[in-house]
N, C-alpha and C positions, 0 to 999 in steps of 0.2 A: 707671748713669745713673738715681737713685732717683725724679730727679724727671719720668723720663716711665712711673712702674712703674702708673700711672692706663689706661695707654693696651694694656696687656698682658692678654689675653685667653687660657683656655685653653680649649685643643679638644679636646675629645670625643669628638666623631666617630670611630667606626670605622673611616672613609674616611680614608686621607690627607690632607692640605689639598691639596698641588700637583694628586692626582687628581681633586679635588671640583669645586676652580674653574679645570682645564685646564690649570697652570701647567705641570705634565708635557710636557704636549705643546707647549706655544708655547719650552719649554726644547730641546729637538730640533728644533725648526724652526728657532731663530737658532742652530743649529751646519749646517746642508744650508747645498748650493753651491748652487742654485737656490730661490729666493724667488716661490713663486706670485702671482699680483696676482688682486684679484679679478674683475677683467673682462675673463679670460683670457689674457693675457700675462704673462710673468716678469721677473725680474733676474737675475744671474748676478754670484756675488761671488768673485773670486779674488785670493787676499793672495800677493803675495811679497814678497822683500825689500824692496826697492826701493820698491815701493807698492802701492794698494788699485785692483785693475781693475771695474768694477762694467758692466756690459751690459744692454743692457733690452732686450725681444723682445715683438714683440706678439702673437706666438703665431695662435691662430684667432680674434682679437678683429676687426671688423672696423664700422667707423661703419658709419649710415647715408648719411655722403656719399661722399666723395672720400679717397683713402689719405693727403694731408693733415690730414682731419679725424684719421683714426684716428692717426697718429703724433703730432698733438697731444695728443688725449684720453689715450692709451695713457703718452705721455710726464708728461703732468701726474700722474697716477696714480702713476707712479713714481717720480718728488721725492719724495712724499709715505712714498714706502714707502722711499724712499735713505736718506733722514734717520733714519728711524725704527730702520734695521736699524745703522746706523754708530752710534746709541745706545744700544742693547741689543749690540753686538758691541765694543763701547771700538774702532773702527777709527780710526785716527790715521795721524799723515805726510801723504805726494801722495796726494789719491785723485784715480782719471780717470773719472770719468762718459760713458759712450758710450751716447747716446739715438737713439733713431731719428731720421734726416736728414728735416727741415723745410725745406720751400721759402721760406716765408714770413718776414720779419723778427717780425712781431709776434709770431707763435706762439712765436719762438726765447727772443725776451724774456720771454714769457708764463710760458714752462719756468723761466726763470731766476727769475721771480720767487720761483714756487711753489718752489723748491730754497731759497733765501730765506728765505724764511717759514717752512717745514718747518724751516730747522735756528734760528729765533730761539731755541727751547727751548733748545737744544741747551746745557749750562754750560759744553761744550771750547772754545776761540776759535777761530775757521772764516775762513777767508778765500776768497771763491769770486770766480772770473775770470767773463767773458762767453763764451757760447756762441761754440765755432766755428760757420765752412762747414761744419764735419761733421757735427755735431751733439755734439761734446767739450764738457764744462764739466769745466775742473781747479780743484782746490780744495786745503787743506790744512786737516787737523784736530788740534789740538794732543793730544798724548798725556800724556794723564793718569795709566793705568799699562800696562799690556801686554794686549792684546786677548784677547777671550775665545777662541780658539782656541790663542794659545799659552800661556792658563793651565789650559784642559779636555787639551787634546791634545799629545801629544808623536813627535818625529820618527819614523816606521816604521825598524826598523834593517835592515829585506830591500831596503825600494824609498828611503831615503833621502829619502819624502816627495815621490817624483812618483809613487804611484798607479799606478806599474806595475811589472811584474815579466815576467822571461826567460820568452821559451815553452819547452815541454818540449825542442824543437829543437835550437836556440841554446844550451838548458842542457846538453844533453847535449852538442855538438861541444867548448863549452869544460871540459869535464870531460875526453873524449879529449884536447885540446890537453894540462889539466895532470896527467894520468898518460903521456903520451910524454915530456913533460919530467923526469918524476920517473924514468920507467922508465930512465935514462939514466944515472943515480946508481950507480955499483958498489956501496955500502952498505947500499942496497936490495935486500930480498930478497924482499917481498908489499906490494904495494898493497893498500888496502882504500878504495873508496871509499861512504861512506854518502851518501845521495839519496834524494828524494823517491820514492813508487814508480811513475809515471807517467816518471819520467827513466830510471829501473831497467831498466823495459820496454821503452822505446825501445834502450838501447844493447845490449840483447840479441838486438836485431833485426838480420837479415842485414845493413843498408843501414850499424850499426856495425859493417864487417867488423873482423876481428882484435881484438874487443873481446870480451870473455867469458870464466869460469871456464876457466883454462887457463894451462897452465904453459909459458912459455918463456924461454931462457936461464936456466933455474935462476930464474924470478922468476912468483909466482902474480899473477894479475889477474883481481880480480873486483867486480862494483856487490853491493853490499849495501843492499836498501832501508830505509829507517829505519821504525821501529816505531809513529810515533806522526803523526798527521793534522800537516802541513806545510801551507803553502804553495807550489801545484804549480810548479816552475821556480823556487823559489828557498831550495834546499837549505843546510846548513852542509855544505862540501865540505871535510873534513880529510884528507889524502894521507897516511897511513903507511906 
């Protein structure tokens, strides 16, 4: 593009630029599930398939009137930060807006506005419905390409992307379950099972009776724990 080569400046600076002028850090903030506000309440952004959940909390924010007052003020505040984060995150599809329950019709409309206004910028084509009784506003935002989470981040292959993982417990019982099934195999003559070493310790404890270095039926069985820093409960378990 020769003809914006006017507009290209080079830097210097021993500093980075993202670190100079913050952009580092406002870069990690639009990837967190929680969205601070600054009058002490949050939002809370959860993507699935299906669609964008978005929640607003008002945390220890607290008017000087009546908790009307505050779930207006609190809620207004939050249009303003919806909009903004669904801009820098490419969020697209349904999204459901869940603001804090208003009594009052005009405050409801008030929010709606402010949601309004906040996304005019916005270049994706938006279509936003009227506040429920509950304080729901559902909208839709055209998808222009793939949102910033599924072009940074990719699926965990332990927790398949819910953020959790077996306790050592659990890991262990289903590890007994699959050496009794293996152990069952005439053609089998040693298990070996590798596991985290927190699973290792458990099944060596009394409470996994008949589990431990020990030979029966002509067939050894033993936990072998893996050599290298895991994820605790959720081991690669290969039965040989």
């Amino acid at each position: 593009m020769p003809k914006f080569a006017d507009r290209i400046k080079l830097w210097d600076n021993p500093e980075p630029m993202f670190f100079k002028h913050g952009i580092e850090q406002e870069i990690g903030r639009i990837q967190q599930r929680r969205v601070e506000l600054p009058m002490g309440g949050s939002i809370v952004i959860d993507q699935t398939e299906a669609l964008v959940a978005i929640d607003v909390n008002s945390g220890n924010f607290r008017a000087d009137g009546n908790a009307e007052d505050t779930a207006f003020k609190m809620n207004l505040q939050a249009a303003k930060e919806i909009a903004r984060q669904l801009r820098l995150r490419d969020l697209g599809g349904v999204i459901v807006n869940d603001f804090i329950d208003m009594r009052e019709e005009r405050h409801r409309r008030g929010v709606e506005r402010a949601l309004h206004d906040a996304m005019a910028r916005d270049r994706a084509r938006t279509k936003l419905l009227h506040m429920s009784q509950f304080g729901i506003i559902e909208m839709t935002r055209q998808r222009i390409r793939p949102s910033l989470k599924r072009s940074v981040f990719h699926e965990c292959a332990h927790c398949k992307a819910t953020g959790q993982v077996k306790t050592v417990e659990s890991m262990s019982i289903e590890v007994m379950r699959l050496v009794q099934l293996a152990a069952h195999r005439d053609a089998i003559q040693r298990l070996e099972v590798r596991v985290q070493d927190e699973v290792a310790s458990y099944l060596l404890k009394p409470q996994a009776s008949g589990f431990g270095p020990r030979r029966g039926n002509e067939r050894q069985i033993g936990p072998r724990p893996r050599r290298h820093r895991h994820v605790a409960g959720v081991p690669r378990i290969p039965v040989l």
